[in-house]
C-alpha positions in Angstrom: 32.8 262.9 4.0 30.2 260.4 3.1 26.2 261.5 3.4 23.9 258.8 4.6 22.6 258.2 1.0 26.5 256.9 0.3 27.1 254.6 3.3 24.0 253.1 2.4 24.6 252.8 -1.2 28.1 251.5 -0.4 26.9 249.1 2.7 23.9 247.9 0.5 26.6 247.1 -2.1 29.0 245.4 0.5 26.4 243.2 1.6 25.1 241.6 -1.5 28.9 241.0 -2.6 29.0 239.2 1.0 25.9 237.0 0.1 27.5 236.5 -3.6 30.4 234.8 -2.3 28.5 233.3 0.0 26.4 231.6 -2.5 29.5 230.8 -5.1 31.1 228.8 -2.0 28.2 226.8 -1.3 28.2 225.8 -4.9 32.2 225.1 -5.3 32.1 223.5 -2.0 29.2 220.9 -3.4 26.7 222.0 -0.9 24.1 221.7 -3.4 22.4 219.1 -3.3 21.1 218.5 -7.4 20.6 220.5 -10.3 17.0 222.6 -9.7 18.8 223.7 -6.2 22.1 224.4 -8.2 19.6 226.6 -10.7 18.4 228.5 -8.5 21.4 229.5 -6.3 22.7 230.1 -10.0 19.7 232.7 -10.4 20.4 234.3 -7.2 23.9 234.9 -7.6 22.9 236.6 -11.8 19.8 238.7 -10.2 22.0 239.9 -7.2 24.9 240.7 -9.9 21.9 242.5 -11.8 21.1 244.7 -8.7 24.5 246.1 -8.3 24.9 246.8 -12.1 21.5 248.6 -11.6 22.5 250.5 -8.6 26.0 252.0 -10.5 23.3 252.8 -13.1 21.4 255.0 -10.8 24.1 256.4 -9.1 25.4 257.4 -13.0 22.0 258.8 -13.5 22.0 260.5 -10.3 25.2 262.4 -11.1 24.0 263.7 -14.4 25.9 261.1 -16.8 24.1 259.7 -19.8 22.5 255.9 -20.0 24.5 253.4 -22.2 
């Protein structure tokens, strides 16, 4: 059974994959209109990839395993 601390964790992490995918398609699909809008999405798509990596670091952490 999941404690409220996991469904957020794992709906928190669900939802920025969402907006991820969200963001890559706007950029394959040529939605972007020219290359500082195309950097930026580009910066949202590496800090939200950055947030997940940091939240499986915490949740290490959390459980008692070392930091790499």
């Amino acid at each position: 059974m999941y404690t409220r601390t996991h469904m957020f964790e794992h709906e928190l992490k669900r939802l920025i994959e969402i907006e991820i995918e969200r963001l890559k398609e706007n950029m394959s699909l040529g939605l972007i209109d020219n290359h500082e809008e195309y950097r930026l999405v580009a910066g949202k798509i590496a800090g939200l990839r950055l947030a997940i990596d940091y939240m499986a670091e915490a949740d290490a952490i959390c459980n008692g395993k070392p930091r790499e």
